[in-house]
N, C-alpha and C positions, 0 to 999 in steps of 0.2 A: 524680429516681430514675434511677438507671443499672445495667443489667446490666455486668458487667465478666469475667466469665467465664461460659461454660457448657458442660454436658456433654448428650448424648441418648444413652440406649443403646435397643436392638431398638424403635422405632417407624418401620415404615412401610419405605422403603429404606435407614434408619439403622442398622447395626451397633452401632457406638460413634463418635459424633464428637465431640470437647472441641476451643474453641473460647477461648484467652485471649484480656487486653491488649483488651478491642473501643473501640471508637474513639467520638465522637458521631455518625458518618455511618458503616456499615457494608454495603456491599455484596457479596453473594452470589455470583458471576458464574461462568457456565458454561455448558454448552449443554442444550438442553433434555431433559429427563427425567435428571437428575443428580442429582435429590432437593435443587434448592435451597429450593424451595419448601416440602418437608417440615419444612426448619431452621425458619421461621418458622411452620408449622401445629404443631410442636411444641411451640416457646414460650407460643403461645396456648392450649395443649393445657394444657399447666402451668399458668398464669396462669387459667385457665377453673377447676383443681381447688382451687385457695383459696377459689372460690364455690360448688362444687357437687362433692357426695360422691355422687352417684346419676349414674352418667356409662356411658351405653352403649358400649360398641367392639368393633364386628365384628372377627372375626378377620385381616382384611385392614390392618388399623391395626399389627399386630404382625409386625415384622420375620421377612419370608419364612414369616410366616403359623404361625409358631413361639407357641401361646399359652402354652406351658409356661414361656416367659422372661417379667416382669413388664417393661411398661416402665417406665424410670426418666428421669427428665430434672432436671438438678440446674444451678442458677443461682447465683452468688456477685449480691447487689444494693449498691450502697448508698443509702441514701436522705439527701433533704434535711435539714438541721436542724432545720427547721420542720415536717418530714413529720405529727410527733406530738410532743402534749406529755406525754412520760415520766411528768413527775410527777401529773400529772393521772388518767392511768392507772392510776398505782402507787392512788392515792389510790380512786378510783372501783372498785378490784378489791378494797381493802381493806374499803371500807363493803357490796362485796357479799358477801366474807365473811361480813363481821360479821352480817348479815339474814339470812342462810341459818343461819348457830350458832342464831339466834334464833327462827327459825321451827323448827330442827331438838328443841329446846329445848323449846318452848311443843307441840311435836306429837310427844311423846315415843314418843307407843304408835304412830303412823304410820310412824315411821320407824326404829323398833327392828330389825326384821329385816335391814333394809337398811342400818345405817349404816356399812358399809366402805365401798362404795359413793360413798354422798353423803361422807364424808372423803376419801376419794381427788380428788374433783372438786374440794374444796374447797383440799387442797394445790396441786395442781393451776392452779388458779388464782391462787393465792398465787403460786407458783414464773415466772408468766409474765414477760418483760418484752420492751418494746419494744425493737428493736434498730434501730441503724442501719447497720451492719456485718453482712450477713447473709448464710446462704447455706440455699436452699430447695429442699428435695428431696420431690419427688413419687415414686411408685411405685404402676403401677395394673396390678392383675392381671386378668387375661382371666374371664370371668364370661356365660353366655347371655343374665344378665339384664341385671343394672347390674354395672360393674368395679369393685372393690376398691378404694379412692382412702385412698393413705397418704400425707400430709403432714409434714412436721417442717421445724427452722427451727435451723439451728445459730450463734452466734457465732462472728465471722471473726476476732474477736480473742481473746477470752475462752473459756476451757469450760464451754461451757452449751447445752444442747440443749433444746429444748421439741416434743414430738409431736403436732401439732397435731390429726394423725387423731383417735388414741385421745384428745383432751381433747374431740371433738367423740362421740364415743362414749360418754363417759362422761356427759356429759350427755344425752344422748338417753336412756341407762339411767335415769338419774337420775329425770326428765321421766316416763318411763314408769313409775318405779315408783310415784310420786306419782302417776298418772293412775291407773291400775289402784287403787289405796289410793281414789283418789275415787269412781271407779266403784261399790265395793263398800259404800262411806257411799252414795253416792246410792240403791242399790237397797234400805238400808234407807229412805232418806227418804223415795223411791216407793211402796214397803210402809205406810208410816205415813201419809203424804198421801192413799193412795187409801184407806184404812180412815177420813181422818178426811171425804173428799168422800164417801163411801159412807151415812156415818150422817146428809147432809144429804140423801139420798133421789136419790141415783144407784145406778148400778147396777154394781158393783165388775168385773164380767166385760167389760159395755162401756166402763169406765174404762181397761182394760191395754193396749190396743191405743195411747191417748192419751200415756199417762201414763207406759210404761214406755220411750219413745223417749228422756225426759230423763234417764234412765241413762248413756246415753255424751254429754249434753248438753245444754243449755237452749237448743234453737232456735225463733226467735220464729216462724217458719209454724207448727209444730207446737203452739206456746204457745195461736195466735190458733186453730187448728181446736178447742185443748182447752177454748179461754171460749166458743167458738161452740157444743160442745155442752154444757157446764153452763147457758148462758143459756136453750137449746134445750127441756132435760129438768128443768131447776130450776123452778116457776111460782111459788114461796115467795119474791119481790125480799129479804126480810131472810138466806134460805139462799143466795138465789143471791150477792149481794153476801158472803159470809161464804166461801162456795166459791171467789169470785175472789180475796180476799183471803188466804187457804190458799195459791192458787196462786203470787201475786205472793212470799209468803214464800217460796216453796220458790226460785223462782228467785234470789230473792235470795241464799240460805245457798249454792247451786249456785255462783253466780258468786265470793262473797267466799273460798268455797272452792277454787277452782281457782288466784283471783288470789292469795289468800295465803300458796299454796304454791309455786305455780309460780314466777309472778312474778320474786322473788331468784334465783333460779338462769339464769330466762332475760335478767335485766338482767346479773346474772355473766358468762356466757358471750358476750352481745351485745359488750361493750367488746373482746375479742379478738376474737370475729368482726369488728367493724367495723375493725381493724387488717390483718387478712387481706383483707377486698374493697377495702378501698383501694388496698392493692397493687395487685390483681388489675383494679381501674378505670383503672388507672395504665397499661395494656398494651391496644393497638386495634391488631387487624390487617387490613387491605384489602385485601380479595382481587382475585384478578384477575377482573374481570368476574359477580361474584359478589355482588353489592350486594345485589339484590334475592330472593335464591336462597337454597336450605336451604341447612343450615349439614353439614358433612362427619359429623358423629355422628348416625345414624337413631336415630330414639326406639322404644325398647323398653323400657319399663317404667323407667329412668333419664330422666333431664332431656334436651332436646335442647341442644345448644350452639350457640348463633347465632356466627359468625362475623363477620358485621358487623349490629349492628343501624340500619338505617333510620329508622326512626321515632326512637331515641336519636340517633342522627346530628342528626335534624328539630329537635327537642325542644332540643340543647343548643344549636342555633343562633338556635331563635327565644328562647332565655332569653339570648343574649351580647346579642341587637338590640334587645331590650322595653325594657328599662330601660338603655341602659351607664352604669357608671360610668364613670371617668377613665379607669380602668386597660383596659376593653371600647373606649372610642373610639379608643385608639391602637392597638391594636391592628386595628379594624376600617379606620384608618385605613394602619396598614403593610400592611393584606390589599390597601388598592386602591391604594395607591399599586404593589407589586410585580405586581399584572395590570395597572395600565396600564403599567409600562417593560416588561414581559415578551412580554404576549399582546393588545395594544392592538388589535391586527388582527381580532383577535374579536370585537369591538365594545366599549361602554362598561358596566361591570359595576355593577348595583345591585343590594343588598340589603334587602330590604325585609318587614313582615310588617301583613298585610290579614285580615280577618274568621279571627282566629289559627293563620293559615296563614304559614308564610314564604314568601317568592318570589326566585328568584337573574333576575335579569330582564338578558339581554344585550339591547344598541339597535346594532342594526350602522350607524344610518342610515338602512336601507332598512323596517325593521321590527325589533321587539321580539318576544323571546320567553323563559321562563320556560327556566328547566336543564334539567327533564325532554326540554324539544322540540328542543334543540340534539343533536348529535353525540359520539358512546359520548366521543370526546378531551377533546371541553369537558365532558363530564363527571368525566370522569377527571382534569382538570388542576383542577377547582371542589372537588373532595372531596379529592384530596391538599393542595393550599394551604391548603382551608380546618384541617384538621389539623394542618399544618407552621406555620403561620400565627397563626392565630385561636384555636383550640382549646391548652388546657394540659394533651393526655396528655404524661406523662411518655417516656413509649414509643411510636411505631410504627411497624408493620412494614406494609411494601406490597409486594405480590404482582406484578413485572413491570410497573412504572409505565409500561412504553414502550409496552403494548399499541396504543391507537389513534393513539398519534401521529406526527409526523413526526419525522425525524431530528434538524431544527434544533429543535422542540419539546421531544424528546428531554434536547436539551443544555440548552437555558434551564432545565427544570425541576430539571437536577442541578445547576448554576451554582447556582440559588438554596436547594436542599439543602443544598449544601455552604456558603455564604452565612451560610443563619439557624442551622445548627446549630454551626458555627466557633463561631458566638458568644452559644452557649446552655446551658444547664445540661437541654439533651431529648435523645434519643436516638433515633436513627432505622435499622431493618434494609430492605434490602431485598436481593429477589432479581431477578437482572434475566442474559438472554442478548445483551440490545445492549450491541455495542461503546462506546457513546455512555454509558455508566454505567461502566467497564472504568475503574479509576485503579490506581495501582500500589499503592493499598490496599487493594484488592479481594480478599475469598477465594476464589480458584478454588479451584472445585467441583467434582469428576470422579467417576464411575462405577467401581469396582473388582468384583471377587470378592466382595469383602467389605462392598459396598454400599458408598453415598455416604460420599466422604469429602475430606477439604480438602489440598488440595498446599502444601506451610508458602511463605509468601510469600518466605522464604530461600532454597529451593531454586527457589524459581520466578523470583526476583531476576533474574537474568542472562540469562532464557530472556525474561521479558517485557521486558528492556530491546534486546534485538536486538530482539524482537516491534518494536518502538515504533520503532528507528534503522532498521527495514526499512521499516515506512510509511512513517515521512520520507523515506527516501531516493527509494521509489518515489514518493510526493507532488513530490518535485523534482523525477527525472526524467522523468515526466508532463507536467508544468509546462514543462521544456526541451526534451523532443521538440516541444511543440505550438509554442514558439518560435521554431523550427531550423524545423519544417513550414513554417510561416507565411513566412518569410524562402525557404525556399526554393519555396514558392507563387511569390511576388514575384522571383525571379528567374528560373524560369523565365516567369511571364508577362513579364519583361525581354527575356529570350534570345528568345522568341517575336517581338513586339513587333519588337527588332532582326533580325531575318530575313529579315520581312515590309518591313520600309523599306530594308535592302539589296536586295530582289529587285525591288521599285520602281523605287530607285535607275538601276538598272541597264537599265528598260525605255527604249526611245527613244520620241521628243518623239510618232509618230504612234499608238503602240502603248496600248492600254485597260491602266483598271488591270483585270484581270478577277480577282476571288474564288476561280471553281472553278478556274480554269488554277494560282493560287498553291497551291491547297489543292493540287491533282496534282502540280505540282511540289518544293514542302518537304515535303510528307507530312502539314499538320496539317490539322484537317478544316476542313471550310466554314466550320460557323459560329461557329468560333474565326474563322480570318482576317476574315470582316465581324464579327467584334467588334471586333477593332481595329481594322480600316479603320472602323467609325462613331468609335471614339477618336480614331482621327489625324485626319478631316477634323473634328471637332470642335475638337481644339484648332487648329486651322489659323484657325477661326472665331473 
């Protein structure tokens, strides 16, 4: 799966940015607070609403605090060939059609008033298909509670549009109105179960409290408190056995009836939801130093959005190392071979998992220690490889990889960026203000009036190729001043050297050499001259 265009409008310090052409290795670059960052909190912004339609956002999320503008963030994808099997789909939406006509059918008086409704859903469903040529557009309007979250999915080749919102809307109506339609059966069956537990010598008033909770559903504490008092108040074992068995009926007809309403419509709908979270699993973003931290959307009555999960992190590593196949050991095998040519210096890297815990265990030699105990860098160098690496997202984006490390670290780890995704079918965004990520494919990122926005690499061509002939050049003449210094180090300690053996020279046979007398004579200080005078009777020696 690769993104290949995108656009973001009014989120955050984003105006409007659209962003073609993007590359397998796409870096951010610009100085800090430029909104690179926002580029990829946006993406995950998007990629977050094909899972979740209950999504909080304070009005600081919305461009210069404007909620009257809805944000939109719109992606062109395309995915694998193997992403999804088409016909499989086609197939699996056709037989949940077919179940739902059938159930709609068979429960004719249920669903009379309603059946615009459940037809709409049902085309609806029909009309979907898998694409692999795709382009996705989110639009989320400002809300105190939960924002607005509009979805659709257009063909980049074809005309064809599917609204993924409203198809998730209409089954939630749908869902609702069969729930409500059951509620209203159950409160008769309640009415008739407590009249028929009544005549075995209960007491109908203190039955309601029990009994009328199974109206919005058959939960089993409430089940076991309602056999606990008919065993309680029944002494009759042939009434009481007849009372529990009334009850076991009722929950039966409760459950058969919800499953064989709902059911079809929620197997329906499931086969495109699980088209959309796959995408949407397909996209991990890494924040900067943000691992273990909430996630940027406060929970307010909507879902919160985790920005990195942890524990999923955990979970998918100790499933690659429990069992590998063929295809897990090479992989865990190019993960160690690339930390030992890369970061050997850190020590020797194991992975391991014990009492079903994993353990990332460095041996520097002097002692071993688990990932958590090492340094924010070796953490940050173990969870980007292991991603880049080991791990098969399609997408990810990392937040300032340079944070704890060092410069020459810096570079190894974009060496090897550029390395695995040359020659990969993954895609990877970041945003970064070190030099040391700065390629001439880089989108510079800058600050306007008009909020964050990108300088087209065309017009920046020419500007960043002096940029680049002016570091070389100063890198040379650095390089040649310190050459020229050194050389003329060595000549003046020559010239020196030669002064001090002519002013020798010239003493007669009864005369000392003396030190201070030379030093007040040539001008150099003392303990230059007995420096070379220990030089010259040394090599005399």
């Amino acid at each position: 799966m690769k993104i290949v265009a995108f656009t973001i409008k009014n989120y955050r310090s984003i105006k409007e940015l659209k962003i073609e052409n993007l590359n397998p290795a796409n870096v951010f670059f610009g100085k800090n607070n430029v909104g690179k960052s926002n580029i990829l909190r946006g993406l995950h912004l998007a990629f977050s609403c094909l899972k979740n339609d209950e999504i909080f956002l304070p009005d600081t999320m919305f461009y210069k605090r404007d909620i009257y503008k809805p944000i939109e963030i719109t992606f062109d994808l395309i995915l694998e060939e193997d992403f999804c099997d088409t016909s499989k789909v086609n197939s699996a939406l056709w037989d949940g059609v077919e179940n739902i006509r059938l159930v709609v059918a068979d429960e004719e008086e249920m669903f009379r008033d309603n059946i615009k409704k459940v037809e709409q859903f049902i085309e609806k469903s029909k009309s979907f298909k898998p694409l692999k040529k795709l382009r996705l557009k989110m639009d989320l309007d400002y809300n105190e509670e939960t924002s607005d979250v509009s979805v659709s999915i257009e063909d980049l080749e074809f005309d064809y549009r599917f609204d993924y919102g409203k198809y998730k809307m209409l089954y939630e109506k749908s869902k609702s109105i069969i729930e409500e339609k059951i509620v209203k059966e159950r409160e008769r069956i309640v009415e008739s179960t407590s009249s028929r537990l009544s005549l075995l010598g209960l007491d109908e008033d203190e039955l309601y409290p029990y009994v009328n909770i199974f109206v919005h559903g058959f939960d089993k504490l409430e089940t076991a408190s309602l056999k606990h008092h008919i065993i309680k108040n029944i002494k009759d074992p042939n009434k009481r056995n007849e009372a529990l068995s009334i009850l076991d009926q009722y929950g039966e007809t409760v459950q058969k009836q919800k499953s064989r309403r709902i059911e079809p419509f929620s197997r329906t709908f499931n086969i495109v939801k699980e088209y959309f979270e796959k995408i949407s699993d397909n996209f991990i973003l890494i924040p900067n130093k943000e691992y273990f931290a909430k996630g940027p959307f406060v929970e307010k009555g909507g879902e919160q959005i985790e920005i990195f999960d942890v524990n999923r992190f955990m979970d998918k590593l100790a499933s690659l190392i429990e069992s590998p196949g063929k295809k897990e050991r090479e992989l865990i095998k190019k993960f160690n071979g690339i930390w030992s040519r890369s970061y050997k210096d850190f020590g020797e890297l194991e992975i391991r998992k014990f009492r079903e815990e994993v353990f990332a265990i460095f041996d520097t030699g002097f002692t071993a220690l688990p990932i958590e105990n090492q340094g924010l860098g070796i953490q940050d160098l173990f969870l980007y490889l292991a991603h880049i690496v080991l791990f098969d997202s399609a997408i990810i984006a990392i937040e300032e990889p340079e944070g704890g490390l060092s410069a020459e670290n810096q570079r190894t780890l974009y060496n090897i960026i550029d390395d695995v995704y040359s020659r990969s079918d993954k895609q990877i965004f970041i945003s970064s203000h070190s030099e040391e990520f700065e390629t001439p494919n880089s989108y510079i990122i800058e600050m306007s009036k008009e909020g964050t926005k990108e300088i087209s690499r065309r017009e920046k061509e020419k500007e960043y190729e002096e940029k680049i002939d002016g570091i070389l050049i100063k890198r040379r003449l650095e390089r040649e001043k310190e050459q020229y210094e050194a050389i003329l180090r060595e000549v003046t300690e020559r010239e020196i050297t030669l002064d001090i053996l002519n002013y020798i020279s010239k003493l007669g046979d009864e005369e000392k050499v003396d030190a201070q007398k030379i030093s007040d004579e040539l001008g150099y200080k003392k303990e230059k001259v007995e420096e070379v005078l220990k030089e010259i009777v040394g090599r005399r020696i």
